[in-house]
N, C-alpha and C positions, 0 to 999 in steps of 0.2 A: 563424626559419629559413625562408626561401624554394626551395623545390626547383621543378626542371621536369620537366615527363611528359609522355608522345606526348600529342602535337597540342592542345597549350598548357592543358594541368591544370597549374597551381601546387600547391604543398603550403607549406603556413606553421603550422608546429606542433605539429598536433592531431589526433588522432584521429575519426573519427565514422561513422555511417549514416543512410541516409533510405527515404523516400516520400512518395508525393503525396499531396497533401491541401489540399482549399480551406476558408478558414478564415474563419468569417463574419463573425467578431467584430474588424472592422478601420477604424477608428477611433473619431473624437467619435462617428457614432452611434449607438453604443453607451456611454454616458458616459450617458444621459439617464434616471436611475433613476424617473422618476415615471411614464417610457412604454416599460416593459421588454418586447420581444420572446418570445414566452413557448420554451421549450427544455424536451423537444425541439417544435421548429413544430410545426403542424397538419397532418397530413395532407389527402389528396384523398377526394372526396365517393365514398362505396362502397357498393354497392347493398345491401339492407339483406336480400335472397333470401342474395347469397352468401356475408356473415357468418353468416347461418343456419345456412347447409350447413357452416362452416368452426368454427362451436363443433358443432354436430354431431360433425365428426371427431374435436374434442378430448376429444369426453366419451368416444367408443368408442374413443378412444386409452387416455384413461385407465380405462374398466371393463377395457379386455382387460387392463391393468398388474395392475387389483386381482382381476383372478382368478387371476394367477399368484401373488401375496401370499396370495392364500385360500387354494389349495390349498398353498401351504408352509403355513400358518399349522395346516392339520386333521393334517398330520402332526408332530406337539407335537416328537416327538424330534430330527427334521430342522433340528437349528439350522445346519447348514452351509451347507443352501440360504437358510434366511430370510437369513443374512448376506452369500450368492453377490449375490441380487434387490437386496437394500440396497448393496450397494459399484455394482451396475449401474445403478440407479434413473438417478443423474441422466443415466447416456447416452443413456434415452427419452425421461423428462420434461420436459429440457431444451426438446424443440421445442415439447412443446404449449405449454407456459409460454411462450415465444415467440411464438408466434401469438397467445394469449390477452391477451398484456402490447399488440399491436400493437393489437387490435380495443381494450379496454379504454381506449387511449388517444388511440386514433385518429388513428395511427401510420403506414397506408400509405401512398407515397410516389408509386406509381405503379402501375397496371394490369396490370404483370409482377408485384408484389408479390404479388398474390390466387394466383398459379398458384405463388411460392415458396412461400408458405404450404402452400398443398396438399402440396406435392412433402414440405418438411421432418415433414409427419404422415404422408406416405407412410415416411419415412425410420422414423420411430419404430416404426411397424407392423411393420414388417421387423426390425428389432432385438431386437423381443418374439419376433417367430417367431425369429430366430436362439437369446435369450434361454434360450425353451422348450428347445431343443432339449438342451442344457446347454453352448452358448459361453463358451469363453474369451474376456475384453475384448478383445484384439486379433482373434478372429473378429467380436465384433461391433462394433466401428467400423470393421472392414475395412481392418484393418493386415496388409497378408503382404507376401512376399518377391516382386519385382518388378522388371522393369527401367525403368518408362515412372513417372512422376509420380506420387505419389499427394496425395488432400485429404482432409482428415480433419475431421471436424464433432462436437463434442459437446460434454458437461457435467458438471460436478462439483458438490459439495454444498460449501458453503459453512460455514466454523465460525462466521463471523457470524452470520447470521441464516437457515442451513441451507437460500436461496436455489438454486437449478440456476442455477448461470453459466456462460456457454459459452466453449468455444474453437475453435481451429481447428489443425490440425497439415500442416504442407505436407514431404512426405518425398519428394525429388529425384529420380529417375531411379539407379536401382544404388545407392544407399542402402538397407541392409537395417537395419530398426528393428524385425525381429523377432527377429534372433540376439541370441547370451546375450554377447557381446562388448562392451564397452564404445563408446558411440557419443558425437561430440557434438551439443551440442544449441544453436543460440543464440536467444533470446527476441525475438521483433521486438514494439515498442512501436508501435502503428498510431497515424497524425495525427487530429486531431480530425476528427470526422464527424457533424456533427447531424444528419443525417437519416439515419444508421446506428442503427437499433437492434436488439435481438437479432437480431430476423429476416433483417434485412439481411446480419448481419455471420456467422452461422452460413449463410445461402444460398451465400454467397459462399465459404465456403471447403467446402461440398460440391457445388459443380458440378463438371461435367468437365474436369480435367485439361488437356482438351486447349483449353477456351476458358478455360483459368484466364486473368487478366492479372495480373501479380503487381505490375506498374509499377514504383514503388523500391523495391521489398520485394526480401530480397538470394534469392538462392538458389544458398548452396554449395553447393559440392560432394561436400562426406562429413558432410553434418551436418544434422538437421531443424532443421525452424524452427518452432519456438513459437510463434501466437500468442494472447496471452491478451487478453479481451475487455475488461479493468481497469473494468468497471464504468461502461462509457461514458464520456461528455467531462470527466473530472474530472485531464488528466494524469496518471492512474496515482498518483493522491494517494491516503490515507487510506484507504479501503476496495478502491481500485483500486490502491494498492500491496501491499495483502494478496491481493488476487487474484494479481497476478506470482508474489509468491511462494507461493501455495497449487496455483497452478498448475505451476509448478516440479513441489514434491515429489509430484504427483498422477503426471505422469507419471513422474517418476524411481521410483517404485514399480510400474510397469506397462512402461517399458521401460528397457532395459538403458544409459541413461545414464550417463557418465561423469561425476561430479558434479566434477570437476577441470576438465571441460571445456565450461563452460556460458557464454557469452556473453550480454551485455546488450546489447540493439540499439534504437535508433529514429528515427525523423523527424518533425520541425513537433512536434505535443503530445506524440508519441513520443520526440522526441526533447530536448526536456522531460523527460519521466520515466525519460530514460534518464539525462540529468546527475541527477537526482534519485537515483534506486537506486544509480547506480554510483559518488556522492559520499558515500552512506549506509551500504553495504552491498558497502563495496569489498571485503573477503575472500573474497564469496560466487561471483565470475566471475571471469574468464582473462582476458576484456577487455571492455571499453565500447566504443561508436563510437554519440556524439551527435549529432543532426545536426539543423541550421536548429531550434531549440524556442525554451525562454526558459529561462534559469539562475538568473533573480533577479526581484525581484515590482517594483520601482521605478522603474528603468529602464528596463526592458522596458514597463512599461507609458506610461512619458512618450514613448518611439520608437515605439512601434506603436501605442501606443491613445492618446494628445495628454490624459493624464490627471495631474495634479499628484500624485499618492498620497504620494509623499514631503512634502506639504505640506500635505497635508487628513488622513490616517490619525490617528488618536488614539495615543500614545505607547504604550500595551499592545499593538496591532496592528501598531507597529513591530515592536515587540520578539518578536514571535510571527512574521512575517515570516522570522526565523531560523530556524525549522522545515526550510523546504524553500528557499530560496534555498543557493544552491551553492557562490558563492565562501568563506562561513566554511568550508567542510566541504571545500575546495578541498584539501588537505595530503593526503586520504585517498587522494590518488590516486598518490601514494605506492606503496600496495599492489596498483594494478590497473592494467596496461598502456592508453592510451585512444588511442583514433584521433577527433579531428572534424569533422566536413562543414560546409562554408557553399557555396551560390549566391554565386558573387561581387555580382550586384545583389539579393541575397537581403535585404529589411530586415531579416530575422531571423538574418543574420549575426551581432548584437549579443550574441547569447545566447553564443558562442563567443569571443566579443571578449573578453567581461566574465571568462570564464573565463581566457583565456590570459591575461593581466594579473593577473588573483586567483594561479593558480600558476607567474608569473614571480615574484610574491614569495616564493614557498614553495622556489624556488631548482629551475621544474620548468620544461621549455621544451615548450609542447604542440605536438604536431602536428594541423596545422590544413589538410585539401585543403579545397581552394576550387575550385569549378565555374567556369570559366570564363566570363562575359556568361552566368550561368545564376542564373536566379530560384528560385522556390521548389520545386524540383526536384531529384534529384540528376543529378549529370551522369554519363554511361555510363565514363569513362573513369576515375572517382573509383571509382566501385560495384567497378571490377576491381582498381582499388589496394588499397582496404580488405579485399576478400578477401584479396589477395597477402600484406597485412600481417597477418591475421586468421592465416592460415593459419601465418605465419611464427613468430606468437605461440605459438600452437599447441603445435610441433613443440617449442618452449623451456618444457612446462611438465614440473617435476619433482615427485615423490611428497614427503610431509610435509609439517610447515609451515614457514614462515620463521622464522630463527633470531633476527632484526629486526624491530619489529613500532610502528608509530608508529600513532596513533588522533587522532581530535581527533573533539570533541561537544560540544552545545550544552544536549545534552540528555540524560536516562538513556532516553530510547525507543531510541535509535541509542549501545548503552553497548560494543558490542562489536568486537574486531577480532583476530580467528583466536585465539591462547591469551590474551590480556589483556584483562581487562574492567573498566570503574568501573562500580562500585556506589555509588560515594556522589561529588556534590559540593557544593563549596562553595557556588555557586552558580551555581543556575539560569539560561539566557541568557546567560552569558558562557565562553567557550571554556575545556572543561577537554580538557588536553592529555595524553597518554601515547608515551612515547618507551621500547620493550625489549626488550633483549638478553641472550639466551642466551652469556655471553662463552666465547669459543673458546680453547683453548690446545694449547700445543703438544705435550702428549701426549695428545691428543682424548678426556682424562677429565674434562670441563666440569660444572662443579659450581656453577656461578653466574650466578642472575638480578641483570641491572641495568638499575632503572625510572628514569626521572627523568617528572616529573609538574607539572601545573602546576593551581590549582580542583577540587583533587583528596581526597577524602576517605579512600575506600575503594576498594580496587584487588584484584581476583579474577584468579589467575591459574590457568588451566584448561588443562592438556594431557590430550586423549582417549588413549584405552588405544594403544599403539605408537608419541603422536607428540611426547614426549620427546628430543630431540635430542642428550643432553650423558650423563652418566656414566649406567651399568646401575642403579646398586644405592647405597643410604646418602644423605645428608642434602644437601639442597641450600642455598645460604647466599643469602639475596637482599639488596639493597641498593637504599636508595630516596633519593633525590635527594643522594645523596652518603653518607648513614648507615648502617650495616649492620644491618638490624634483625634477622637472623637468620643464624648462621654455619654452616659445613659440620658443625657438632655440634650445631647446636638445630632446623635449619630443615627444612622438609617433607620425607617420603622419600617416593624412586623406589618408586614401585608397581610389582608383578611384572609386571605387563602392560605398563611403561614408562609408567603415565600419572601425571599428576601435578597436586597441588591444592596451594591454599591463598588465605586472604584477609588483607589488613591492611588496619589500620584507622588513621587518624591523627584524635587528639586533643591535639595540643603535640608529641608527635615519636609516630613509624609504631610500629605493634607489631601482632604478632599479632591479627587480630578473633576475639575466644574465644564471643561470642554474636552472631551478624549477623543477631537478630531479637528484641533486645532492646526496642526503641523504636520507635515510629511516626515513619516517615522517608521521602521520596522515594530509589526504588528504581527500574530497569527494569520496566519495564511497569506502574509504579503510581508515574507522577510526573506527570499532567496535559497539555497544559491541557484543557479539559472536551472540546473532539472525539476526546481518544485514545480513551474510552470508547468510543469507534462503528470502533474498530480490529480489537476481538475480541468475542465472543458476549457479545450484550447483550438485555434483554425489557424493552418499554415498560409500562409499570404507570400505570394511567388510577385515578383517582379514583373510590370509590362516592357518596360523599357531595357537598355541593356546601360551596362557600365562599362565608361570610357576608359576603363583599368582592363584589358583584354586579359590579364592574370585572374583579376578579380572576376571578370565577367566568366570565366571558365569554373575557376571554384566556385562560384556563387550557383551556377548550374548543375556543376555535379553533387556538393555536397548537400544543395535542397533534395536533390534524387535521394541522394544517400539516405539522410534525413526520415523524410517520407517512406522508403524500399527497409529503412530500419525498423522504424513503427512499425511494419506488419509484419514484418517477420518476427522480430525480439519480443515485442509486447502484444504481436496479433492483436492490430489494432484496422481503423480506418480511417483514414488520413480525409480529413477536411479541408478541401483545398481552396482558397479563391485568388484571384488576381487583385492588385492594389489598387484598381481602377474602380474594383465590387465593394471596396468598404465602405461601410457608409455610419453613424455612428449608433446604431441598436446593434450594428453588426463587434462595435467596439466595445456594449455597455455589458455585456455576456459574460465576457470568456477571454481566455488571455491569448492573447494575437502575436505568432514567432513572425516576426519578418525575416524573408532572406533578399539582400541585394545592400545598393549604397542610395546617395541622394539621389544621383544622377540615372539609376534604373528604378526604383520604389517608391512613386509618391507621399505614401505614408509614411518611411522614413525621412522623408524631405519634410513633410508638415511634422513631423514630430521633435525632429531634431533640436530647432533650437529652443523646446523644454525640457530636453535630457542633461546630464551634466559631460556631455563628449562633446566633443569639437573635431569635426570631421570638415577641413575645408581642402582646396587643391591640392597643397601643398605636405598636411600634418595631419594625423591622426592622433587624439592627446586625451586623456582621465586624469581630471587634478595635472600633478606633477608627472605623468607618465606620458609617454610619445612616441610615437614611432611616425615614419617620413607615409606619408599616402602610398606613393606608387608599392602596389605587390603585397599590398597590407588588410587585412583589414578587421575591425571590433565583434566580439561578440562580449554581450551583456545582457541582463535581468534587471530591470526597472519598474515600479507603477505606473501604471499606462494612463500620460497625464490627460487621455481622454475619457479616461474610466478608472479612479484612483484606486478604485477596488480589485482593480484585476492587472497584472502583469503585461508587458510589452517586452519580447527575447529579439534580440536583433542576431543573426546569421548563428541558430545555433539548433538542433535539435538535445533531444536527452545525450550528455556528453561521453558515456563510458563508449567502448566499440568492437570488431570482433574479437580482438585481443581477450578482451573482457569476459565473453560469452563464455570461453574456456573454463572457469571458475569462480563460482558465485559469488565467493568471499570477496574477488577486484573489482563486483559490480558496486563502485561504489562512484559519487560525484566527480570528474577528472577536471575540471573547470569550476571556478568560485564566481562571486557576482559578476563578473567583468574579464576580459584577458584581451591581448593584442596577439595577432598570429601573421607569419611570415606565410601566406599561400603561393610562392611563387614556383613551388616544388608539389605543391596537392596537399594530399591527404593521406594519412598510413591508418594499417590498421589498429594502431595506437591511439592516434591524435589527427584532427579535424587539419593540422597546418601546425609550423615550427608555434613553436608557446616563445612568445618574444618578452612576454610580463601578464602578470593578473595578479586578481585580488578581490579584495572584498570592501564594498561600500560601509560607512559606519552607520550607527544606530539612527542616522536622519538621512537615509539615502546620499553621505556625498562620498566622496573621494577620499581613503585616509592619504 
């Protein structure tokens, strides 16, 4: 569909949004993995008086923190305050941590940076005095009711790794985000920025107002704008997709958000990880608008970066590829209205290309404006369409949920779509489908679900309390790919609240699931491959002892540094560390525990081992059918941690991509599947952890194919 707009805007399609953003990692020069650029670059040479004076501030930042901790602390009874200081904490700590992450890594960019700094431990100071006083959070990030702009700067704790990650909040002019009325809110996904890090990207959205520049960042009219920091240049992947959404529900708990009315936004790597979340997590927004990123890891990177990937990747890093590439998960858009953007000479128009061709097959016609003779930029005349259309969206959303509900997944990480969810499929990596309806009739006493399913095992069907759509009261009858596994006299009842459950389970034909935790199986949030473990709360577990593999005991030392020295740099994160001697098992029942070492240095992989399916004796290292000789060897793998089946156990591995990777978003993708064997007797490059000797992936019951 080609449309025209004042003063020669086309539209062809699709939906989207943008902003500017220059993008380093743009072509062969970056391909050269033996002379990687290091990310983030180096900063400028700093005088060594004014980091003095600027850890000075962070320490009297944080004593005047822990005197307010002390004195709650001497009053035993007062648990209300110690839990007021705890939910406020990261909105001080944030900045020192900021300044401190910039000096530690030597980070500043430029000679206005040393007076940001300052300013942002000014900011913290001020907060604590608000703190003291007994502020409410919106006294103290200085949310009130207002006619002129407001910017808003702060942090949240992180369930990962309990990190202060920042955000930014930009609230319009006559936007009021302190009434108890419901507001919306849309998430803007900011472009890559390597020389953005905390400090930069918190200064930046607490200056004033009136020199804000917001460039292609949108700013409506009755709705704040989110944005989340995602963890730096990672596209909003992996730990930068838990921040979007951690951020979400931090502020939907603090201001009176409409959660019907929340929008997915972004441009360049934003707008990447806005086809990203909004092809994954279509139920959760009102609309998407993507705009100039990349949708897919292969051809994106042979158009932009002159790199064969579809011709050199190893067949399991295809296949893992499917994670976050867009066009499989193209169908989901189905459930979320999408507007998107391309520069007409934009070369990263391809990322929208690839998509409107993905759901032309799906039987879906995108709307696609196109910036006129405009590059990697949005163009002004588009910025006012997508509101128009934003706003149009808007106005068309109704209470409950759809009474039609279509899903497709590659994977049980992304199992869900508003009431229907798999729990179980057939198999891993290949599209399992859900197509369901609440059927209607014509004396609107609807009493029946019908699924049809496609790599489909197990299927949970969940209506929360009020949002029941069909008969009050009595037994509802569902039907799965043609067969009625349960009639209006056997099948699940309407709960008094109108909410509504149940699970089936298919082994030869559908029935009732009467145990759905019988058997060790791939389930949401505990199916692999080994970086989902770095998605939720996890603690690194170092070795006491050493390993009588002197290859091994040298890799096992550098690459846990590595590991750990990667985590804060790539995903600015904080590394939770304990020794194997400290675990103990609440320490297990948590959170998912990466072991690095072998039997003979890591007690806990000694106690663990012989309930995994590897076999690690003097001699052999071996998976199923798979083996390699011990000496100069050695496993890394993803398993449920059979002391805590709920949560994962990684043995020698952190998040797998590396700095090769940092280069270009699009190759930030999984390099390792559930399991591999590696030759470490040469280290580690900045490709791969040690030679890839074999891997793979465990089947739908945790074993060995």
């Amino acid at each position: 569909m080609i449309l025209s707009l004042t003063r020669g805007l086309t539209l062809c399609g699709c939906l989207v949004m943008a902003t500017t953003s220059s993008l380093l990692a743009d072509g062969p020069a970056d391909n050269q993995a033996e002379n990687v650029r290091p990310i983030p670059p180096p900063g400028i040479d700093v005088d060594s008086g004014q980091l003095e004076t600027l850890r000075t501030s962070i320490e009297s930042v944080r004593n005047r923190w822990q005197q307010l901790l002390d004195a709650a602390g001497e009053k035993k009874q007062d648990t209300a305050t110690a839990a007021r200081l705890r939910d406020l904490e990261p909105e001080v700590l944030v900045f020192p941590r900021a300044v401190e992450m910039t000096i530690e890594q030597s980070i500043f960019y430029s000679p206005k940076a040393m007076d940001d700094a300052q300013r942002l431990l000014e900011i913290a100071n001020d907060r604590i005095d608000r703190i003291a006083t007994g502020a409410s959070w919106a006294e103290v990030v200085g949310l009130r009711v207002s006619k002129e702009k407001q910017l808003i700067a702060g942090g949240y704790r992180s369930k990962i790794d309990d990190s202060f990650q920042p955000y930014g909040i930009v609230v319009p002019e006559n936007v009021n985000a302190v009434d108890t009325l419901p507001i919306r809110m849309d998430i803007w996904l900011h472009g890559r920025g390597e020389k953005v890090p905390e400090l930069a990207f918190l200064s930046k959205h607490s200056n004033d107002p009136e020199r804000y520049r917001a460039g292609n960042e949108p700013m409506p009219q009755s709705a704040i704008v989110a944005h989340p920091y995602g963890r730096y240049s990672n596209a909003f992947k992996f730990a930068g997709e838990v921040d979007v959404l951690e951020l979400r529900d931090y502020l939907q708990r603090r201001i009176a958000i409409d959660e019907r009315r929340v929008a997915i936004r972004g441009f360049s790597m934003g707008g990447a990880g806005c086809w990203q979340i909004a092809t994954h997590y279509a139920d959760q927004f009102f609309a998407a608008t993507p705009g100039a990123g990349f949708s897919e890891t292969p051809l994106f990177l042979d158009v932009f970066q002159g790199e064969d990937a579809a011709g050199t990747a190893p067949s399991h890093q295809k296949t893992l590829w499917q994670l976050y590439d867009c066009p499989p998960w193209a169908s989901n858009l189905r459930n979320l209205p999408t507007i998107a953007y391309s520069g007409e000479i934009d070369r990263q128009k391809q990322a929208a290309d690839v998509m409107e061709s993905a759901l032309s097959e799906e039987g879906i016609e995108l709307v696609h404006l196109i910036g006129p003779q405009t590059a990697h930029k949005i163009h002004p005349d588009a910025q006012q369409e997508i509101g128009r259309r934003l706003d149009s969206i808007e106005q068309q959303i109704t209470s409950g949920v759809p009474r039609n509900v279509h899903l497709t997944t590659l994977t049980l990480r992304y199992s869900q779509m508003h009431w229907i969810e798999v729990t179980g499929m057939s198999q891993h990596w290949s599209a399992a489908t859900i197509d369901a309806s609440v059927l209607a009739s014509q004396t609107g006493n609807d009493s029946q679900i019908m699924i049809e399913c496609e790599n489909v095992t197990r299927i949970r069907v969940n209506f929360d309390a009020g949002q029941w759509p069909g008969k009050t009261a009595g037994h509802i009858g569902v039907m799965i790919n043609g067969d009625q596994v349960v009639d209006t006299d056997t099948g699940p009842l309407v709960a008094s609240d109108r909410s509504l459950e149940a699970e089936f389970i298919f082994d030869g034909t559908w029935k009732v699931a009467s145990d759905v935790a019988a058997s060790l199986r791939k389930q949401p949030g505990l199916q692999g491959p080994i970086d989902d473990a770095f998605m939720d709360r996890f603690v690194f577990v170092l070795p006491s002892g050493t390993s009588d593999d002197p290859a091994v005991e040298q890799w096992v030392q550098a690459e846990s540094k590595h590991a750990m020295d990667h985590w804060r740099l790539h995903f600015r994160g904080d590394i939770r560390v304990v020794k194997d001697t400290q675990v103990d098992a609440a320490m297990m029942a948590n959170q998912n525990v990466i072991l690095f070492g072998d039997a003979s240095s890591n007690q806990v992989i000694a106690r663990l081992l012989p309930k995994l399916p590897l076999q690690w004796t003097n001699d052999k290292i071996s998976i199923g059918d798979n083996q390699v000789t011990r000496a100069g060897h050695v496993p890394v793998m993803i398993y449920p941690n059979p002391g805590s089946p709920d949560h994962y156990v990684v043995i020698n591995s952190g998040f797998t991509f590396r700095e090769y990777d940092y280069l270009n978003n699009a190759r930030q993708t999984p390099k390792l599947p559930d399991w591999a064997f590696l030759d470490v007797t040469e280290g580690s490059t900045f490709r791969d952890p040690g030679k890839v000797i074999s891997a793979g992936f465990f089947d739908e019951s945790w074993q060995p194919k």
